[in-house]
C-alpha positions as MATLAB code, in Angstrom:
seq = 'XXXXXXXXXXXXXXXXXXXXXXXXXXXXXXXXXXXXXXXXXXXXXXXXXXXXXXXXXXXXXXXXXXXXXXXXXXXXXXXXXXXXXXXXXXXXXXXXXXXXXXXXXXXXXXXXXXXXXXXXXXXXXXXXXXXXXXXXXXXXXXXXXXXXXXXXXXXXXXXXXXXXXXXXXXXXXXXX';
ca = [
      97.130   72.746   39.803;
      93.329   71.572   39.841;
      91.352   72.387   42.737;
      91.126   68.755   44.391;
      95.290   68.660   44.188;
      95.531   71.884   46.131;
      93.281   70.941   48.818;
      94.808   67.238   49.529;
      98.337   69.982   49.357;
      96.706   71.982   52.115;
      95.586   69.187   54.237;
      98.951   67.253   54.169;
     100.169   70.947   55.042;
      98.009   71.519   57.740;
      98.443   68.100   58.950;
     102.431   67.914   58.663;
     102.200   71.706   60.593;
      99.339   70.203   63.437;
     101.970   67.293   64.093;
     104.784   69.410   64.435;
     103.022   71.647   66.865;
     102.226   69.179   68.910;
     104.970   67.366   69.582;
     106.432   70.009   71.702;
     109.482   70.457   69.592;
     108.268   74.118   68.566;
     106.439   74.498   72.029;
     108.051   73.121   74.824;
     105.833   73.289   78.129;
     108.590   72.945   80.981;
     109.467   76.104   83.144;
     112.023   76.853   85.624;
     110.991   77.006   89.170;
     110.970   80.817   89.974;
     113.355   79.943   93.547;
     116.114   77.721   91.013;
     118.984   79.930   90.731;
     120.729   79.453   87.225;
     124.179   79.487   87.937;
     125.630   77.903   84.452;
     123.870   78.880   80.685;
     125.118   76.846   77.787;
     123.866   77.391   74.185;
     124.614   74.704   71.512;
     123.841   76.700   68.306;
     124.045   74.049   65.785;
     120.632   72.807   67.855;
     119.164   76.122   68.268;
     119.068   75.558   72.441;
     119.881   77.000   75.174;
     120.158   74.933   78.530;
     120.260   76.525   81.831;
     121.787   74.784   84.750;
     121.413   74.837   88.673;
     124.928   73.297   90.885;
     125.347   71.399   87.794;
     121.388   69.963   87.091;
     120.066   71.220   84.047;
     116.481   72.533   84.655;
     115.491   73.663   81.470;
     116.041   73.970   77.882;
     114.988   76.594   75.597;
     114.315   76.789   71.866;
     116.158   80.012   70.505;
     117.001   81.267   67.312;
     120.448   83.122   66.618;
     122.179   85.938   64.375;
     121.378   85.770   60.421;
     124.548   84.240   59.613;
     124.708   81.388   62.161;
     127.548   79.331   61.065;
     130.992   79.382   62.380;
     132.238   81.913   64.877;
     131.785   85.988   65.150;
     134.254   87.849   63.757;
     133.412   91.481   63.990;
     130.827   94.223   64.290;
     128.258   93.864   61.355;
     128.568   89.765   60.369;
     125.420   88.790   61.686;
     127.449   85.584   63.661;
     126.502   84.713   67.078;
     129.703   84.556   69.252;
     131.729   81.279   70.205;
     133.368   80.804   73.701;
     132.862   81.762   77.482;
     131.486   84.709   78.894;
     129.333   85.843   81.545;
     126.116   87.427   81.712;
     127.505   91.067   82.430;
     123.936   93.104   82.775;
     120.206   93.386   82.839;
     117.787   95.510   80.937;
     113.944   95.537   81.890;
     113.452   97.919   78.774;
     115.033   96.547   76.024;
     113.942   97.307   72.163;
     113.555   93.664   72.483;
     111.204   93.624   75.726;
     113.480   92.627   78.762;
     117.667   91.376   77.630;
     120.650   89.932   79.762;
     123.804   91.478   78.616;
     127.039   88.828   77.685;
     130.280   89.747   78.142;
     131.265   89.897   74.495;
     133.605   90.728   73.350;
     137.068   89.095   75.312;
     140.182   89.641   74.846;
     140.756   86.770   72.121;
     137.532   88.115   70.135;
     138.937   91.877   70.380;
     142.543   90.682   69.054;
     140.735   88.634   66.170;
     138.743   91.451   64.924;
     141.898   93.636   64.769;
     143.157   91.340   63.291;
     140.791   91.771   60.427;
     141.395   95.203   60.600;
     137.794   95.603   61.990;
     135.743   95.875   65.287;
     134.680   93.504   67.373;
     131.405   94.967   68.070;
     129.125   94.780   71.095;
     125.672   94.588   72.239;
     125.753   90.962   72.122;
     122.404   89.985   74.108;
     119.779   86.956   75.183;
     116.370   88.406   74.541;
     112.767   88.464   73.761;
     111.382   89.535   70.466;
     111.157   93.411   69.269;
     108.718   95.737   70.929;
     105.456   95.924   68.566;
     106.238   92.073   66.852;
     105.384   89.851   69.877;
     102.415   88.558   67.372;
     105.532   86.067   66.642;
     105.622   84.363   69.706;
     107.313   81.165   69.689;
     106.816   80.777   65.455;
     110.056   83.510   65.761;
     112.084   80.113   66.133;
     111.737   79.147   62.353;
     114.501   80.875   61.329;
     117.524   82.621   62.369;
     116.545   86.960   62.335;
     119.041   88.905   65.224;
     122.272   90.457   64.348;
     124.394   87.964   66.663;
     122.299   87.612   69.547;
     120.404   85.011   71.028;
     116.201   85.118   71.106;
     113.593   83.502   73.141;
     110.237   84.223   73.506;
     109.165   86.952   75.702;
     107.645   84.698   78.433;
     110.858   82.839   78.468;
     112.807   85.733   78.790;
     110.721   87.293   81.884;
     111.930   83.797   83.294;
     115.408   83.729   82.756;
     115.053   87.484   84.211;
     114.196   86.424   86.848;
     116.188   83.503   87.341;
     119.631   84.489   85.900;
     121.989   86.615   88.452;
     124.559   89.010   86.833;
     127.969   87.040   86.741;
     126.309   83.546   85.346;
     128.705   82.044   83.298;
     127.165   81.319   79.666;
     129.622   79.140   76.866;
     128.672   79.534   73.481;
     129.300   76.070   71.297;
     129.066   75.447   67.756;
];
């Protein structure tokens, strides 16, 4: 490529990248107000959101990114496939690997009797949270692709929100 054709590249790069930026669809400015108490979390994976809801008002969503292998439902321990159902946010860690993480309930009943099924486990550990300890550098460009082993990640301002915001016991369903 001459010299002239790679910089026209770069600045249609650049400018593509500076549009997309701005637009808010890879940095969304909203927050939750830190008295709203999130009673209802539902995350539509084919859109990469997660939408948390107050007595049936949703407040906020959130751009996340999901397990490696993000299609179709999880299966067992070790498939990289972000769950698919209800559950409920079952704990709280303020010192995750991954900064701060709510726990979900995964797996149920149906989830357990599908991975014996398969002659497998159904795993564990399935979590909403920030990015690793040591890579926060990533901030909200961690949303490009899809990098946990099931679990659902946010940035880690978002997460300190949600933290703060989410009780133990809020239901969360899981959609396609």
């Amino acid at each position: 490529m001459n010299p002239k054709r790679m910089t026209r590249y770069g600045l249609t790069v650049l400018m593509i990248f500076t549009i997309f930026i701005s637009s808010g669809s890879l940095f969304p400015a909203s927050s939750t107000k830190k008295k709203s108490k999130i009673d209802r979390i539902v995350v539509i994976k084919h859109r990469r959101q997660l939408i948390v809801y107050s007595k049936g008002i949703p407040l906020k969503t959130y751009r996340i990114a999901l397990g490696k292998q993000p299609l179709g439902k999880k299966r067992f321990e070790g498939d990289m496939k972000t769950p698919e159902g209800t559950y409920y946010i079952d704990s709280k860690n303020p010192n995750s690997q991954y900064h701060k993480n709510l726990g979900i309930s995964y797996p149920n009943r149906e989830d357990q009797a599908n991975a014996r099924n398969h002659g497998r486990s159904a795993g564990g550990q399935i979590k909403i949270h920030g990015l690793k300890n040591g890579r926060e550098f990533w901030g909200r460009l961690h949303r490009l692709f899809d990098w946990t082993r099931g679990c659902i990640a946010v940035t880690n301002e978002e997460i300190d929100e949600l933290y703060q915001t989410v009780p133990i016991g809020t239901l969360i369903e899981i959609r396609k």
